[in-house]
C-alpha positions as a Python dict, from the first residue, in 0.01 Angstrom:
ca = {
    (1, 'X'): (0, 0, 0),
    (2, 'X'): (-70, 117, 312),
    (3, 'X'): (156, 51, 637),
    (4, 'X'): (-81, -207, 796),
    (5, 'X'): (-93, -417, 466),
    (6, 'X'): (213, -602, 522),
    (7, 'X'): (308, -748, 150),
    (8, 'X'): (665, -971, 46),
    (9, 'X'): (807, -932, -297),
    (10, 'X'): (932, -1245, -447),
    (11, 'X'): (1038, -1253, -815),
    (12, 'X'): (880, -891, -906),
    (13, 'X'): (558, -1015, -764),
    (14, 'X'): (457, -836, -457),
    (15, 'X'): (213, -1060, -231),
    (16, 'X'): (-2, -982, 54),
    (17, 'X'): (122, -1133, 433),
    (18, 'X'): (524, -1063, 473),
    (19, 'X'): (598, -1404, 397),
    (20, 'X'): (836, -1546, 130),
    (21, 'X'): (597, -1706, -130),
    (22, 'X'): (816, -1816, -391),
    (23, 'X'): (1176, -1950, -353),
    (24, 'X'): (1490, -1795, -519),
    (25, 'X'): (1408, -2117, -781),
    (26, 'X'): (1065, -2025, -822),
    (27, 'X'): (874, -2294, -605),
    (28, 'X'): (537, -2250, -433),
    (29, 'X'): (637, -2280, -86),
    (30, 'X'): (276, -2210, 37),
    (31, 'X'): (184, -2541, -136),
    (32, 'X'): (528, -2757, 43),
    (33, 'X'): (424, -2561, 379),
    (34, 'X'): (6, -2706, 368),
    (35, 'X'): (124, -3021, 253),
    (36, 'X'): (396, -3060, 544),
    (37, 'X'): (72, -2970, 761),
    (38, 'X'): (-77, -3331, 648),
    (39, 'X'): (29, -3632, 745),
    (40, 'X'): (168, -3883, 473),
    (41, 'X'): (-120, -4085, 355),
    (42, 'X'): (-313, -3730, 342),
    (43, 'X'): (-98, -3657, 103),
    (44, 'X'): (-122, -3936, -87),
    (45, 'X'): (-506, -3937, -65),
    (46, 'X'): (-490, -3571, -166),
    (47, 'X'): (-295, -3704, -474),
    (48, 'X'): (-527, -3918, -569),
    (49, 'X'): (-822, -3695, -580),
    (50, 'X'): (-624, -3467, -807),
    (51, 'X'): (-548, -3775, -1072),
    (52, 'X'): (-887, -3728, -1247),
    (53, 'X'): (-838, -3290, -1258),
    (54, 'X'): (-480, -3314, -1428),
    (55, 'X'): (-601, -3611, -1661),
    (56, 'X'): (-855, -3421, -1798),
    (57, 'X'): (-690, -3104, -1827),
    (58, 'X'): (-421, -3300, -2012),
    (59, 'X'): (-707, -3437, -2266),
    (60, 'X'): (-846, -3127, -2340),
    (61, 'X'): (-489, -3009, -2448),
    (62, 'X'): (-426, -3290, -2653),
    (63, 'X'): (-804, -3240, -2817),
    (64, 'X'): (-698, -2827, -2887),
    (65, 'X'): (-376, -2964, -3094),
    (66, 'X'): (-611, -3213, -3265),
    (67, 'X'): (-406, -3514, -3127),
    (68, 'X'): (-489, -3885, -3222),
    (69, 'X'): (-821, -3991, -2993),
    (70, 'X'): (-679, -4240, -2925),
    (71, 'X'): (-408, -4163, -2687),
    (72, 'X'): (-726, -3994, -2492),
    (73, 'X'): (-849, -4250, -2325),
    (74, 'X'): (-899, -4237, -1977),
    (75, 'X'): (-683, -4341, -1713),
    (76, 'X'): (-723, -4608, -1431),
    (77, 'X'): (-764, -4490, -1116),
    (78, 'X'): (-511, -4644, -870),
    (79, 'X'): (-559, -4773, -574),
    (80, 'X'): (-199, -4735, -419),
    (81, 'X'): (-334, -4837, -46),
    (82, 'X'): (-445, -5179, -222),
    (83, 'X'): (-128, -5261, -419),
    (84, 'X'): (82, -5163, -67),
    (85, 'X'): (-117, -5384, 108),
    (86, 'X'): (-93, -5706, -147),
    (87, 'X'): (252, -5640, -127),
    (88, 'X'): (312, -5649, 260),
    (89, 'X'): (37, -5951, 283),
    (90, 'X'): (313, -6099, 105),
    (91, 'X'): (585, -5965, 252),
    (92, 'X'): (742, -5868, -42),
    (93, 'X'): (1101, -5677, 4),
    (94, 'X'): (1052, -5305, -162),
    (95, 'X'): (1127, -4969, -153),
    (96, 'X'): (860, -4704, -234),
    (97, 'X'): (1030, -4484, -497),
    (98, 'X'): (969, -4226, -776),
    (99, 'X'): (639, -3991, -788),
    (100, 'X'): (453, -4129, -427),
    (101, 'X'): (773, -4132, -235),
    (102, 'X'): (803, -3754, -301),
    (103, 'X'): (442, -3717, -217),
    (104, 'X'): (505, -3888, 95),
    (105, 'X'): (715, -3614, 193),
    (106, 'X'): (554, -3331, 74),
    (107, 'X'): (575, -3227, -256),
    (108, 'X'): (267, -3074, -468),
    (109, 'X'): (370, -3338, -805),
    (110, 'X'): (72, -3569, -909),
    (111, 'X'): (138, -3897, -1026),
    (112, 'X'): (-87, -4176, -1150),
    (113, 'X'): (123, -4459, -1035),
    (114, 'X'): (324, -4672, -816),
    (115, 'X'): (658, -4682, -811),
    (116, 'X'): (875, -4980, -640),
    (117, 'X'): (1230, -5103, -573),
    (118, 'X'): (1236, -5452, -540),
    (119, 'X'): (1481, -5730, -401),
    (120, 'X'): (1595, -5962, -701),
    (121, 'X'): (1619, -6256, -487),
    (122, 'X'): (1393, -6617, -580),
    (123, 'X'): (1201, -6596, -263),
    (124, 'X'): (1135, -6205, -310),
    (125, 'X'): (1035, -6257, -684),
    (126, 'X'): (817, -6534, -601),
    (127, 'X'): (639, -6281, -317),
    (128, 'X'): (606, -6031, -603),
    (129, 'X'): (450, -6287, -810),
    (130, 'X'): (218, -6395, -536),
    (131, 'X'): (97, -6011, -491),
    (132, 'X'): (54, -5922, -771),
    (133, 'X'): (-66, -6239, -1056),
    (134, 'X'): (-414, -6239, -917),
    (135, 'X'): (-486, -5897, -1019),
    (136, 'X'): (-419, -5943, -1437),
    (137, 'X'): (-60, -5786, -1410),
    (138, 'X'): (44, -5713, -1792),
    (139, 'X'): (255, -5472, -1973),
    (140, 'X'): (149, -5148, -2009),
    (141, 'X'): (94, -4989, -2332),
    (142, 'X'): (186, -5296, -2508),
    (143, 'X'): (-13, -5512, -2803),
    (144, 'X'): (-304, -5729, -2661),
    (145, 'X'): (-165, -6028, -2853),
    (146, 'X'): (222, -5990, -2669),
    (147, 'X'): (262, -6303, -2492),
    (148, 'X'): (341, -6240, -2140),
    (149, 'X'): (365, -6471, -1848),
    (150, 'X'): (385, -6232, -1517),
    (151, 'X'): (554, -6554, -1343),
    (152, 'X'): (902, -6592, -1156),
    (153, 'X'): (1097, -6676, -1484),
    (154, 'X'): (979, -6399, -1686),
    (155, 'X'): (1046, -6116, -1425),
    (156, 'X'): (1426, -6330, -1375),
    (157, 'X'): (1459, -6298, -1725),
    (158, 'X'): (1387, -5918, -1711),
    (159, 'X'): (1477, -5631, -1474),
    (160, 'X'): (1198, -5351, -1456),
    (161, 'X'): (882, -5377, -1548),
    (162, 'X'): (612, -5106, -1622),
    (163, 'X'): (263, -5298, -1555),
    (164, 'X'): (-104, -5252, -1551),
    (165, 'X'): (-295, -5393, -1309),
    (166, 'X'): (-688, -5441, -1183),
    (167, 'X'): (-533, -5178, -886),
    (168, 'X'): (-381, -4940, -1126),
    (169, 'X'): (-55, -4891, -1289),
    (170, 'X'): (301, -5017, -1085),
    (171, 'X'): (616, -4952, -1203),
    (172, 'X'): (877, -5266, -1073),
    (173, 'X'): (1270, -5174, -1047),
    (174, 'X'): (1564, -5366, -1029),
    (175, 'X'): (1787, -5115, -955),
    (176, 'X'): (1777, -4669, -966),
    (177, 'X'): (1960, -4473, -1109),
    (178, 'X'): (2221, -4298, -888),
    (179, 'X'): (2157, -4529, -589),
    (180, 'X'): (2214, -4891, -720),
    (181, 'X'): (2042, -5230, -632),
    (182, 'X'): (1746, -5323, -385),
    (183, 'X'): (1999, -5310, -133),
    (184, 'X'): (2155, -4988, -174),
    (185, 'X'): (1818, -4786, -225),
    (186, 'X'): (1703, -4969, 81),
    (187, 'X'): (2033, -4809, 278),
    (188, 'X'): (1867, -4435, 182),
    (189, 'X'): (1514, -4522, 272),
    (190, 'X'): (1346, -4447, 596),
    (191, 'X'): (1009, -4654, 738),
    (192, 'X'): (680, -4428, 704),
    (193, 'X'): (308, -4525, 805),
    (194, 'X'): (100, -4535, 478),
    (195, 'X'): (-271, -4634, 539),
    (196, 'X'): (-184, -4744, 870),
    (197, 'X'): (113, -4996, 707),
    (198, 'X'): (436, -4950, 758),
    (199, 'X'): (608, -4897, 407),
    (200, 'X'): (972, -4825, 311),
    (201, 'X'): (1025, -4477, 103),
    (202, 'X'): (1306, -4369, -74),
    (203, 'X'): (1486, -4053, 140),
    (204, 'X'): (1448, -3694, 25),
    (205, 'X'): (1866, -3752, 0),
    (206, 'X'): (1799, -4022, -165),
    (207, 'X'): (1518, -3936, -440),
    (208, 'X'): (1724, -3610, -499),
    (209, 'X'): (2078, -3855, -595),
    (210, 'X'): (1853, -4022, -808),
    (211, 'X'): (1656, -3743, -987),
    (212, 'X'): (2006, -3567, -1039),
    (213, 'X'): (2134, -3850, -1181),
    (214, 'X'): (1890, -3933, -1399),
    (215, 'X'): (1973, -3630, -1583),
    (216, 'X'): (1582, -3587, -1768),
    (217, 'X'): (1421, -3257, -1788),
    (218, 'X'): (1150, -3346, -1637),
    (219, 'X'): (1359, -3391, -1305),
    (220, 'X'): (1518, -3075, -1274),
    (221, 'X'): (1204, -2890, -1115),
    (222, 'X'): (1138, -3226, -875),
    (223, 'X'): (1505, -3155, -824),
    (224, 'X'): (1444, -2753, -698),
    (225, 'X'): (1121, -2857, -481),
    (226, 'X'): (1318, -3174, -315),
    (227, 'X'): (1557, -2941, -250),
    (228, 'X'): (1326, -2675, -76),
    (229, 'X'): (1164, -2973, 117),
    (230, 'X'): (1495, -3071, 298),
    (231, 'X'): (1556, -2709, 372),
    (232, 'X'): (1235, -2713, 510),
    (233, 'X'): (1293, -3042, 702),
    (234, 'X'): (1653, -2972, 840),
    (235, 'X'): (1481, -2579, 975),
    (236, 'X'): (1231, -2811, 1158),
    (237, 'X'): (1337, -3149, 1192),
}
């Protein structure tokens, strides 16, 4: 290569630009550095879009290894602006968590759904209930026939709930793993504009306690690109 191609090596793999591509862990950093580049609900919009690509990629994966059909049926699109704003018409007392809270600060996952902390408290619940009842809330992936009230009582009786909703898909939590109650996630969460609303999001700290604590494979590379993000953040805070 000649002199005025300037190329960095990362991993064996020698890329064009003298910049570091790849971190020691293996993360894209060219994908963390354009998404720190948008603002959050960019991201999140940018998330969206890419719902319907890694869906169908998925499918046709599950068609090659002659899966049942039926588990390729296609997902509902989520309108995550529209479930935030039901739930702040309502004043409901949450915490954005899990898969959108990392997109919110800049990581290159794609998630389907919404992910909330909520406070446990009988005015809070009944909030919840207010936000979301009118829009069919129901158990996902669960028989037709299962008799399920979404009603103060029921979600009392319960702790977290995965749900399916004429928005999309919401995940409610009682509590996270690592962190605690409503109250303590709240303590590691930090106020964001989302869609021009202002919406509480878990911390990088905070979603990388929780991920490491959950212990699931699936976490450990959220784990090494959380990581990268708060090196990124605490170079240019």
């Amino acid at each position: 290569m000649s002199s005025d191609s300037p190329s960095a090596k990362t991993n064996g793999i020698e890329f064009f630009g003298g910049y570091q591509v790849y971190s020691d862990s293996g993360i894209d950093l060219t994908l963390l550095r354009e998404n720190l580049k948008r603002s959050p609900s960019q991201r999140l919009h940018r998330n969206l879009r890419m719902v319907p690509l890694v869906a169908g990629l998925s499918k046709a994966g599950r068609q090659s290894r002659g899966l049942d059909q039926q588990q390729d049926q296609e997902p509902d699109m989520l309108d995550a602006a529209g479930l935030l704003r039901r739930l702040n018409e309502q004043q409901v007392e949450y915490v954005l968590v899990g898969g959108l809270a990392m997109i919110a600060h800049g990581s290159a996952y794609t998630t389907s759904d919404l992910d909330i902390c909520y406070r446990r408290s009988p005015t809070n619940i009944g909030k919840l209930v207010a936000a979301l009842g009118t829009i069919h809330a129901y158990l996902r992936g669960a028989p037709a026939n299962l008799p399920f009230r979404f009603d103060p009582p029921t979600i009392q009786a319960g702790l977290n709930f995965t749900l399916k909703t004429d928005l999309g898909d919401i995940d409610l939590l009682g509590e996270i793993t690592g962190l605690g109650s409503y109250e303590q996630t709240l303590a590691q969460s930090e106020e964001q504009s989302l869609f021009e609303m202002p919406v509480r999001i878990l911390s990088l700290d905070g979603l990388i306690a929780a991920k490491k604590a959950a212990g699931r494979l699936k976490d450990q590379l959220h784990i090494l690109e959380l990581e990268e993000l708060k090196k990124m953040r605490d170079a240019n805070p």
